[in-house]
C-alpha positions in Angstrom: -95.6 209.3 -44.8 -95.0 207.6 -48.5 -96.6 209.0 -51.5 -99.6 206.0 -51.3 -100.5 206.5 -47.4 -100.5 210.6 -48.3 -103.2 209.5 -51.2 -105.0 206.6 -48.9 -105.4 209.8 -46.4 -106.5 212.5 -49.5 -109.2 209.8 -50.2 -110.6 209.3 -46.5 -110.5 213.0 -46.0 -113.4 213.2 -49.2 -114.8 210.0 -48.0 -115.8 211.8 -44.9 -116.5 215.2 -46.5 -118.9 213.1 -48.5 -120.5 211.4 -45.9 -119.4 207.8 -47.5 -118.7 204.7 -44.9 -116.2 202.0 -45.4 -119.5 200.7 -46.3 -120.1 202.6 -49.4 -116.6 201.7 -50.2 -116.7 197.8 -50.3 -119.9 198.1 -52.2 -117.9 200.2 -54.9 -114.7 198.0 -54.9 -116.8 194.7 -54.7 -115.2 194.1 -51.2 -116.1 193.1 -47.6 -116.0 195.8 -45.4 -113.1 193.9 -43.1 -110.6 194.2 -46.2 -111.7 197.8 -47.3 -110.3 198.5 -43.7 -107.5 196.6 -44.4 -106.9 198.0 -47.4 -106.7 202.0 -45.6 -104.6 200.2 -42.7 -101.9 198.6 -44.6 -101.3 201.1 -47.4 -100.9 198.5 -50.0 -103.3 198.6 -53.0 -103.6 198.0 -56.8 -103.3 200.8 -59.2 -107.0 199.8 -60.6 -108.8 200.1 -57.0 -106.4 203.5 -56.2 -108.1 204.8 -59.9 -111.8 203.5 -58.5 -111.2 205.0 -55.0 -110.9 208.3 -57.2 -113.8 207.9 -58.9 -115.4 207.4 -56.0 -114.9 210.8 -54.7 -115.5 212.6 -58.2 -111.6 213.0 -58.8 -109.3 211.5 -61.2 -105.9 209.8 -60.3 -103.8 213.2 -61.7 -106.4 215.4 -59.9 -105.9 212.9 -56.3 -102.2 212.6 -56.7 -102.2 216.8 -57.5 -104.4 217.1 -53.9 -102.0 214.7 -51.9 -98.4 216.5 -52.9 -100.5 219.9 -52.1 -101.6 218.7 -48.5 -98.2 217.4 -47.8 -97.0 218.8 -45.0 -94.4 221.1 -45.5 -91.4 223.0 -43.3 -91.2 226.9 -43.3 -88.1 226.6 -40.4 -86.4 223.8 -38.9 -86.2 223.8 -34.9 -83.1 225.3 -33.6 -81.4 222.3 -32.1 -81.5 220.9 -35.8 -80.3 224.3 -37.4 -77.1 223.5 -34.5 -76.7 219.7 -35.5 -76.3 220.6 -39.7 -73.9 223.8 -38.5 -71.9 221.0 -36.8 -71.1 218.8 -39.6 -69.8 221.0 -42.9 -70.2 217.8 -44.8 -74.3 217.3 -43.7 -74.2 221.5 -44.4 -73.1 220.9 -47.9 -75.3 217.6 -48.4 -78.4 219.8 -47.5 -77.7 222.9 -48.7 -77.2 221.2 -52.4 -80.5 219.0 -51.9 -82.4 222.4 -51.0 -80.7 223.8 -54.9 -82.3 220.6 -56.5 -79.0 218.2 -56.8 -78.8 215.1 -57.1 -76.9 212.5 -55.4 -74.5 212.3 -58.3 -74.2 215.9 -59.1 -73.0 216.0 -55.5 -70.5 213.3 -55.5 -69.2 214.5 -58.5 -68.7 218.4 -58.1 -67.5 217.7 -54.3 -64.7 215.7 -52.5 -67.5 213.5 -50.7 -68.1 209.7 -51.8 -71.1 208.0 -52.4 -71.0 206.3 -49.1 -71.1 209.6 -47.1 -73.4 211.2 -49.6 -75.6 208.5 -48.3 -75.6 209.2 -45.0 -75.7 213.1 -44.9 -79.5 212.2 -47.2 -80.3 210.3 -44.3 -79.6 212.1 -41.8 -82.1 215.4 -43.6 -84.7 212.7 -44.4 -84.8 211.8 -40.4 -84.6 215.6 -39.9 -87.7 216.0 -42.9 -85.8 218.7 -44.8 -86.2 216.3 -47.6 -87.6 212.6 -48.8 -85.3 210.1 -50.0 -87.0 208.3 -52.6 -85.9 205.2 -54.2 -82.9 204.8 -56.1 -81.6 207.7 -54.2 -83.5 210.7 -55.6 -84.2 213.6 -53.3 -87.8 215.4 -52.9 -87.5 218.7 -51.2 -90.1 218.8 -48.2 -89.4 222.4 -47.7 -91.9 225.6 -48.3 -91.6 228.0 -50.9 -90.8 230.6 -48.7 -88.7 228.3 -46.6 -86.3 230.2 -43.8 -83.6 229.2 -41.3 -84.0 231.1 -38.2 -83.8 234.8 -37.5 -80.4 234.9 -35.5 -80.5 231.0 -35.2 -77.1 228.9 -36.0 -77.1 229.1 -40.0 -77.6 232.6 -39.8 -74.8 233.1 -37.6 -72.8 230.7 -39.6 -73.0 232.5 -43.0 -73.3 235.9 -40.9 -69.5 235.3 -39.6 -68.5 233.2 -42.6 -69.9 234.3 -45.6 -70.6 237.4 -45.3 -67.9 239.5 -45.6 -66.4 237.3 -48.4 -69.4 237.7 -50.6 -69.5 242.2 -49.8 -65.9 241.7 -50.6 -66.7 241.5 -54.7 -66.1 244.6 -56.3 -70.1 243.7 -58.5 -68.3 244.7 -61.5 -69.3 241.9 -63.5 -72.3 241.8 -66.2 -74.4 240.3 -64.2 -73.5 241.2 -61.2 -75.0 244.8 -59.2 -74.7 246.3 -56.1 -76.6 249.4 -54.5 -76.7 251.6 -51.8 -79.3 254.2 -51.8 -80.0 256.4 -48.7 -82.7 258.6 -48.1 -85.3 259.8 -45.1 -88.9 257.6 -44.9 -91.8 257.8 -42.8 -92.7 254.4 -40.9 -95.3 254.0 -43.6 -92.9 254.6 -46.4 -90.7 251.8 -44.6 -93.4 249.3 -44.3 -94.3 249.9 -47.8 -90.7 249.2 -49.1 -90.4 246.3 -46.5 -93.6 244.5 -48.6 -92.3 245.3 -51.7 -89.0 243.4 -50.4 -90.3 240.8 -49.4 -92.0 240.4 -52.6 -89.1 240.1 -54.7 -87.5 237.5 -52.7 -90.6 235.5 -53.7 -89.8 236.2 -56.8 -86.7 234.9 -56.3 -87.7 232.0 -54.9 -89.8 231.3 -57.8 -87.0 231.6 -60.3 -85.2 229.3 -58.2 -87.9 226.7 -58.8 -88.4 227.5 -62.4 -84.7 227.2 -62.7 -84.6 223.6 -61.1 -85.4 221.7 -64.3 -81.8 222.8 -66.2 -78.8 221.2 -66.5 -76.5 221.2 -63.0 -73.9 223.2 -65.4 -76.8 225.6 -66.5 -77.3 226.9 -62.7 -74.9 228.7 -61.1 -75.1 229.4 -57.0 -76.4 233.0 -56.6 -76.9 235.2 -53.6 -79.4 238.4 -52.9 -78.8 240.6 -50.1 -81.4 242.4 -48.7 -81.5 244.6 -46.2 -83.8 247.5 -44.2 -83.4 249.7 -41.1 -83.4 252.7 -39.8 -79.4 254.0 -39.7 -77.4 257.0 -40.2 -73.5 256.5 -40.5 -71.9 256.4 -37.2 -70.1 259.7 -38.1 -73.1 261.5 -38.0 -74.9 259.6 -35.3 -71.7 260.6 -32.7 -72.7 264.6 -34.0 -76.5 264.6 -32.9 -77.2 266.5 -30.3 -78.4 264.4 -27.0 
């Protein structure tokens, strides 16, 4: 859906919350009622008539456009057969995974050893798959959640699971911004579920730093990773002591 059918709809959805016919409408645009319809149909309509539509409905343009890109509809997962089909192709992987950091085209081509052409493509290929919008002139809109996640156990998980993982516990977290920790200790279930919220908090916080961070510089932003992790475990030294 482009940006003007996602506002054409924003406005029908008040129209009928309002009780207002296509009626009402040509009467306020100084219209028939055959070309109002036309007008919702086709999608294509002056700026002026978009701004009296708004007014129609008590809104201004900013107000409208802020209520479209809100009611957008957004991912929170992709279906697993498309998790298997970017897992596939290292170059689409790369493509999407810099889209989804807020890259553009050329920060792409020119940090990696992938042309323009192929760039292309790979933006194609996550527009068909809606992970993001390809606007004109090439720039990228994220169509993903906030709290967007690849699959428990699906095929990215298992990709960075056997390929990344060990590479990135392999740092020694020496560095000034860099920290590691491993605490251990004995909870009750409710302690555990308390700790698990206040988890799952702070990766929205990270997530929201992430998005604050969007607007800098590509060479401001560096790639970081959180690990986070929960369960009930004892070392297996002392597991193979306990009694049955």
């Amino acid at each position: 859906m482009t940006e003007l059918q996602l506002l054409l709809t924003t406005v029908k959805r008040h129209l009928k919350a309002r009780g207002l016919s296509y009626r009402d409408v040509a009467q306020a645009l100084k219209l028939s009622e055959p070309s109002v319809k036309r007008l919702f149909s086709s999608g294509r309509i002056t700026l002026e008539r978009l701004i009296a539509l708004a007014g129609l409905i008590d809104l201004t343009l900013a107000e409208l456009s802020q209520e479209a890109a809100a009611s957008a509809a957004r991912l929170q997962q992709l279906e697993l057969e498309l998790e298997a089909e970017l897992v596939a192709d290292p170059q689409l992987l790369l493509v999407a995974t810099c889209a989804l950091n807020h890259w553009r085209m050329a920060d792409i081509v020119n940090c990696y050893r992938i042309d323009a052409a192929a760039c292309l493509r790979c933006l194609l290929q996550l527009d068909r798959m809606r992970l993001i919008d390809l606007l004109p002139g090439n720039r990228i809109r994220i169509n993903v959640t906030r709290d967007f996640n690849w699959l428990p156990g699906g095929p990215i998980e298992r990709y960075f699971t056997e390929r990344g993982r060990a590479d990135f516990l392999s740092s020694p977290f020496d560095g000034d911004d860099e920290s590691v920790f491993f605490v251990h200790g004995m909870l009750t279930p409710e302690a555990r579920a308390q700790f698990l919220i206040q988890l799952q908090r702070l990766r929205r916080n990270f997530a929201a730093l992430h998005d604050e961070s969007q607007h800098a510089v590509i060479g401001e932003r560096r790639g970081t990773a959180m690990l986070l992790a929960l369960r009930e475990w004892e070392p297996p030294d002392f597991a193979n002591l306990r009694r049955p």
